[in-house]
N, CA, C and O of each residue as an XYZ file, in Angstrom:
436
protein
N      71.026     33.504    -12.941
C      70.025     32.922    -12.061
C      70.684     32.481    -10.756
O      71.874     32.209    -10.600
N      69.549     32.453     -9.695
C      70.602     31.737     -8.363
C      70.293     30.668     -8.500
O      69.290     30.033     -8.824
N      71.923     30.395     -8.031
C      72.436     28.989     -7.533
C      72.014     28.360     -6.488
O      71.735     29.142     -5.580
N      71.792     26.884     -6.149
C      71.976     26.522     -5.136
C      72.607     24.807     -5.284
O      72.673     24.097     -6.287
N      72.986     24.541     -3.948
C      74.071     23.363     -4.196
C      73.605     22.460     -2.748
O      73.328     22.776     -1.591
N      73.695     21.129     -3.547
C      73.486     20.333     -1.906
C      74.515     18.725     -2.320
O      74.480     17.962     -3.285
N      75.357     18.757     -1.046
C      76.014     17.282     -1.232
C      75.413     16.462     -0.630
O      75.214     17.023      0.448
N      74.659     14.801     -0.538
C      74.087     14.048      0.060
C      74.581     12.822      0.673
O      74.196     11.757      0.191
N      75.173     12.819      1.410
C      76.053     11.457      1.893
C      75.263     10.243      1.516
O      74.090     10.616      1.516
N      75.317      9.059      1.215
C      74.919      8.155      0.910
C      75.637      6.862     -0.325
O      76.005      6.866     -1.500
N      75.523      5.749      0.943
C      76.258      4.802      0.057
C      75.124      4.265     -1.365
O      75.314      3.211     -1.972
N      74.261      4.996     -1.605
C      73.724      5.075     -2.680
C      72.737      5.946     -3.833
O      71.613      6.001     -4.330
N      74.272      6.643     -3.828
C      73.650      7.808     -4.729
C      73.193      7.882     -5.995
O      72.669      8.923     -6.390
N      73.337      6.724     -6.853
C      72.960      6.350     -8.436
C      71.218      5.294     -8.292
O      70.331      5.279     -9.146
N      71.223      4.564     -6.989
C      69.834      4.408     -7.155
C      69.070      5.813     -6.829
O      68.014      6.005     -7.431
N      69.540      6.827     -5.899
C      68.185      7.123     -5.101
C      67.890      8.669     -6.307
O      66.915      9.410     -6.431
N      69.510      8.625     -7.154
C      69.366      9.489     -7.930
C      68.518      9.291     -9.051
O      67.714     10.089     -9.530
N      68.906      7.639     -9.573
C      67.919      7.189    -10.608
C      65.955      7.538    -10.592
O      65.162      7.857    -11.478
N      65.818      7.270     -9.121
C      64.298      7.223     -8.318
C      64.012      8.899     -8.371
O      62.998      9.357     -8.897
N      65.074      9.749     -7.741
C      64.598     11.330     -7.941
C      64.126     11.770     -9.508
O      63.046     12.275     -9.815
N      65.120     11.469    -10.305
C      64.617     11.555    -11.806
C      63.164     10.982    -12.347
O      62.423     11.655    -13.063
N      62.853      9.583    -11.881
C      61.960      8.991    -12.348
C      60.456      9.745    -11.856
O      59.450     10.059    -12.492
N      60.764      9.839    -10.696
C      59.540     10.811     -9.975
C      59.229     12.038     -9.930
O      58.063     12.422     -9.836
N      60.310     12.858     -9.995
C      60.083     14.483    -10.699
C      59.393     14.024    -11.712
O      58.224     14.410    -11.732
N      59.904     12.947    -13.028
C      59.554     13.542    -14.309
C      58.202     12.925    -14.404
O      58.272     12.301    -15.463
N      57.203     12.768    -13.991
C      55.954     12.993    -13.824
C      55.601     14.353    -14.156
O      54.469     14.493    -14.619
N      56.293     15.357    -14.028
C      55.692     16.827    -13.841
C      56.739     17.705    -14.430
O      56.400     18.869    -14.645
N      58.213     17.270    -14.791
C      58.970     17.898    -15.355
C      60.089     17.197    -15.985
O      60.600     16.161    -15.560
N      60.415     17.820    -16.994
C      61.568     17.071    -17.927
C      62.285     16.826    -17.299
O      62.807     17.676    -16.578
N      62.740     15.184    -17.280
C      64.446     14.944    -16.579
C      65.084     13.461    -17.565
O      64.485     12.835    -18.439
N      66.034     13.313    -17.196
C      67.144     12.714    -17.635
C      67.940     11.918    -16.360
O      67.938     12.427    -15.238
N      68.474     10.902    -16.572
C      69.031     10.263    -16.115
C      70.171      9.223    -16.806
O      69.668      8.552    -17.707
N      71.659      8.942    -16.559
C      72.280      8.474    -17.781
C      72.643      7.667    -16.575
O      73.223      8.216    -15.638
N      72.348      6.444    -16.542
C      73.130      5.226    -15.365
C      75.121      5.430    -15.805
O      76.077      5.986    -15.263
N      75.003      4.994    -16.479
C      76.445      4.711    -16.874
C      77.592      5.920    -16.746
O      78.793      5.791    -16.513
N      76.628      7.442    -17.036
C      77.870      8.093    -16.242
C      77.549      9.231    -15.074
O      77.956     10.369    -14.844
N      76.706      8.417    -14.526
C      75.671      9.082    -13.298
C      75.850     10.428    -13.068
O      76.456     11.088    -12.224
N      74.991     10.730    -14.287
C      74.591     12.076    -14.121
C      73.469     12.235    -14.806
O      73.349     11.497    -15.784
N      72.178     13.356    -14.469
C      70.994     13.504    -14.736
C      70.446     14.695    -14.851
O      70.993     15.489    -14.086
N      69.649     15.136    -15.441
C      69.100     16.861    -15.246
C      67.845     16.749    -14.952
O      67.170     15.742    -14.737
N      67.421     18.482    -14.959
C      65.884     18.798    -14.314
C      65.265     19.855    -14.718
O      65.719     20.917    -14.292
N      64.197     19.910    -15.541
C      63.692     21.142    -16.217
C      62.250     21.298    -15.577
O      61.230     20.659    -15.837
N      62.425     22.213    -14.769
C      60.941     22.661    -14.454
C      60.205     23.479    -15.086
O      60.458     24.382    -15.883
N      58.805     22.872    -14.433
C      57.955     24.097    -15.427
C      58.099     25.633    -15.472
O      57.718     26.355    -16.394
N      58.939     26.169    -13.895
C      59.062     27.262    -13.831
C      60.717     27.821    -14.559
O      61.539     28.661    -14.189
N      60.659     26.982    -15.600
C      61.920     27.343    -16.024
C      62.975     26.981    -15.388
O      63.999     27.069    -16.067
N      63.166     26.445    -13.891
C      64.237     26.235    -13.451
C      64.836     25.062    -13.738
O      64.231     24.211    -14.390
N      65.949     24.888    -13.344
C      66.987     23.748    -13.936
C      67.817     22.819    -12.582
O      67.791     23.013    -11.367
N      68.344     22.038    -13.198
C      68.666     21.143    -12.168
C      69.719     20.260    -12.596
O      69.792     20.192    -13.823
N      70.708     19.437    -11.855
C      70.972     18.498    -11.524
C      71.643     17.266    -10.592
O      72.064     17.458     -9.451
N      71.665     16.138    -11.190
C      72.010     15.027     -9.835
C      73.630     14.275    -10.624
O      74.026     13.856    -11.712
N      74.063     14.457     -9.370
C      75.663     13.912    -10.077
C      75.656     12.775     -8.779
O      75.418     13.118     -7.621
N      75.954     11.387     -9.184
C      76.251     10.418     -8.338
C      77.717     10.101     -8.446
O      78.342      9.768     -9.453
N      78.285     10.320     -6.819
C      79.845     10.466     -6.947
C      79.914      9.300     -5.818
O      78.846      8.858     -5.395
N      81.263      8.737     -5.267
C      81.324      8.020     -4.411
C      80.945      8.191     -3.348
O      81.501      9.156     -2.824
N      80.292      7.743     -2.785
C      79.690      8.368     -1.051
C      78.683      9.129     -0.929
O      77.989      9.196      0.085
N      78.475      9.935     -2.228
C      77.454     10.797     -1.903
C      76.648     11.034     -3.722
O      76.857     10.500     -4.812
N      75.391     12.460     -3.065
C      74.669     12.561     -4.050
C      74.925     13.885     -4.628
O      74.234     14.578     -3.882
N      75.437     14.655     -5.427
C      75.583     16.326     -5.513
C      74.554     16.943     -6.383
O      74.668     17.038     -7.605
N      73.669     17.303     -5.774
C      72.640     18.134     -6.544
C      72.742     20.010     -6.733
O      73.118     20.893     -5.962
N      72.193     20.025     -8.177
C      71.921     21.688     -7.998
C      71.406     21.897     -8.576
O      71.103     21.177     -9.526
N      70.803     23.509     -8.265
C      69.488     24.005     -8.939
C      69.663     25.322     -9.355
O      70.575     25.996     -8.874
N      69.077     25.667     -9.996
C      69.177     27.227    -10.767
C      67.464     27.789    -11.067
O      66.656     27.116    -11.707
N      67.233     28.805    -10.606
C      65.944     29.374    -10.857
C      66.105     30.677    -10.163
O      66.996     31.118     -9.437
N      64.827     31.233    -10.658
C      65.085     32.664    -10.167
C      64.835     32.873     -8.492
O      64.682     31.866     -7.800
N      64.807     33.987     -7.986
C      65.375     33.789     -6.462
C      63.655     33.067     -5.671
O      63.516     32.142     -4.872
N      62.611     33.962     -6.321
C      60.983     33.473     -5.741
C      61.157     32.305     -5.865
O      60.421     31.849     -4.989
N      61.709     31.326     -6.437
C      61.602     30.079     -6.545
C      62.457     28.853     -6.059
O      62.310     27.632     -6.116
N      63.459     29.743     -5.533
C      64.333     28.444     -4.993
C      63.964     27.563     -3.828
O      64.032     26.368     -3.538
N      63.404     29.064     -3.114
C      62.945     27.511     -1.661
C      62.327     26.589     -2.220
O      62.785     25.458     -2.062
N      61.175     26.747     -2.995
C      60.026     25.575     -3.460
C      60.697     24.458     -4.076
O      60.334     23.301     -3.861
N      62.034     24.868     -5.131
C      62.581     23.633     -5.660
C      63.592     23.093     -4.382
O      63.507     21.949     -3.936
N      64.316     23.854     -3.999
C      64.856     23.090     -3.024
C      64.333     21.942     -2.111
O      64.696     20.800     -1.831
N      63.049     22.989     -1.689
C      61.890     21.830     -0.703
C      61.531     20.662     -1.581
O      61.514     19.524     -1.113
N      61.270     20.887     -2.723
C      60.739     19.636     -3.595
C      61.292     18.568     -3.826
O      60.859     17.423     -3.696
N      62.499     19.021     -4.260
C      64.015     18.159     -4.949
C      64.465     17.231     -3.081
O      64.834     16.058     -3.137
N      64.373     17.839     -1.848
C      65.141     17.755     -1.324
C      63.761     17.103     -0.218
O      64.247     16.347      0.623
N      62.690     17.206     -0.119
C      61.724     16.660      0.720
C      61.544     15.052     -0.150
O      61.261     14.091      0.565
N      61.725     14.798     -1.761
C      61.326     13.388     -2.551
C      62.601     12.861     -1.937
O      62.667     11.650     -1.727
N      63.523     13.562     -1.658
C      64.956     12.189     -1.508
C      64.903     11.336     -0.434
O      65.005     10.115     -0.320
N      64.584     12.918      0.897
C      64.241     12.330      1.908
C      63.727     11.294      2.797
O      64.079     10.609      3.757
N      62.135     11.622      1.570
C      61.501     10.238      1.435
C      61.878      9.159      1.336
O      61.652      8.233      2.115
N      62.686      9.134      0.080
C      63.024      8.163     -0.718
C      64.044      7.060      0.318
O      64.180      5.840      0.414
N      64.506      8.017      0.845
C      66.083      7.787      1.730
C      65.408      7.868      3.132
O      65.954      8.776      3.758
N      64.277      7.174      3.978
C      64.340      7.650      4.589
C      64.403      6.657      5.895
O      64.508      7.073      7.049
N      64.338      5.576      5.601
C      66.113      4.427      6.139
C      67.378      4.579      6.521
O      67.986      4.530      7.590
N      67.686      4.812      5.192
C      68.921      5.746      6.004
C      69.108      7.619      6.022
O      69.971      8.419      5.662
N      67.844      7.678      6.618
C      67.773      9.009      7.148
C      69.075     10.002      6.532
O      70.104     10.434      7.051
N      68.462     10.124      5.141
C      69.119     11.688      4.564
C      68.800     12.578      4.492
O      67.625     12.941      4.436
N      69.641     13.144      4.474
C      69.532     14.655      5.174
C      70.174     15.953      3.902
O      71.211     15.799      3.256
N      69.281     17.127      3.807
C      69.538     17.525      2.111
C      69.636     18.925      2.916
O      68.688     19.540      3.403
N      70.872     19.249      2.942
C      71.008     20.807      3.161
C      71.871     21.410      2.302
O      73.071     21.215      2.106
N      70.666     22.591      1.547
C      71.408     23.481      0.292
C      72.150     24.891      1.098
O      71.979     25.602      2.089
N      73.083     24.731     -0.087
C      74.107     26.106      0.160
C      73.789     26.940     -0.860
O      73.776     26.467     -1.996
N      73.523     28.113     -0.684
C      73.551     29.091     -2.124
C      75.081     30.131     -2.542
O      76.122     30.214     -1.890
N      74.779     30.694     -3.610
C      75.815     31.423     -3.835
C      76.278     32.164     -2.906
O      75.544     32.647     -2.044
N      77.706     32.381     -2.958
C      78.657     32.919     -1.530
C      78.461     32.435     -0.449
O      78.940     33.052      0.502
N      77.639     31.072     -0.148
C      77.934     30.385      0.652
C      76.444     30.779      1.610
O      76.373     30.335      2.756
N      75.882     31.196      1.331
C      74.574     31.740      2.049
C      74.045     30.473      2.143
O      74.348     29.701      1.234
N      72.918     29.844      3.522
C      72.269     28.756      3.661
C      71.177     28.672      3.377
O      70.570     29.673      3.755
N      70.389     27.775      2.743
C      69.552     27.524      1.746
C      68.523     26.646      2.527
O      68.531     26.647      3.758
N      67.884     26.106      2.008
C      66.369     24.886      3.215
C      67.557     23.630      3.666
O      68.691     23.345      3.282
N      66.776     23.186      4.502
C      67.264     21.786      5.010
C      65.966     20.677      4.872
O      64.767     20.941      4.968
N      66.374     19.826      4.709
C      65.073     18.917      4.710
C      66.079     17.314      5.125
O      67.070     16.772      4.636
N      65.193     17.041      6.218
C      65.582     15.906      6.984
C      64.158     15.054      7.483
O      62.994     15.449      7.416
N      64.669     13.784      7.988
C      63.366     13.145      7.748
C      62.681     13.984      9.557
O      63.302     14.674     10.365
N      61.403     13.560      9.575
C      60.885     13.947     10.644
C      60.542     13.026     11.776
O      59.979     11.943     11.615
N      60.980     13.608     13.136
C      61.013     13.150     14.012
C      59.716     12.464     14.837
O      58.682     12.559     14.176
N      59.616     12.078     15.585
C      57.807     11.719     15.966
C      57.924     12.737     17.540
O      56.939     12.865     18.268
């Protein structure tokens, strides 16, 4: 399946990761483990996911077939935005071999 990969700068990547989990899983299986900050993501379209909270930042990734990556990307990467959007984060995926993937940043007026 393709890959895709996004690192998220932020001095708080275990709340906003905790909040991405809680709010996907309205609509799809997820997981979240505080203690060794890491979490997954099962969509309905079969695709997969997850959120690793590391120092400084947020490392997410996704796996689904290729029709489907923009939509999870946009999804996964438009809720953080939100979420984060104080301190204006900014979610740009990389795909396999390094190919560039959506960006999602907050919006300007």
């Amino acid at each position: 399946m393709p890959r895709s990969e996004a690192r998220v700068a932020t001095d708080r990547p275990h709340r906003y990761a905790k909040q991405l989990a809680s709010h996907l899983g309205r609509r799809s299986e997820t997981t979240w483990d505080e203690e060794r900050g890491e979490g997954s993501l099962l969509f309905q379209n079969g695709g997969k996911g997850s959120l690793t909270a590391t120092d400084g930042a947020l490392l997410l990734t996704l796996e689904t077939d290729s029709e489907h990556l923009d939509l999870l990307e946009g999804v996964v990467g438009s809720h953080l935005v939100r979420f984060g959007s104080k301190d204006e984060l900014v979610v740009q995926w990389t795909r396999d071999g390094g190919a560039p993937g959506t960006t999602q940043r907050k919006e300007t007026d």
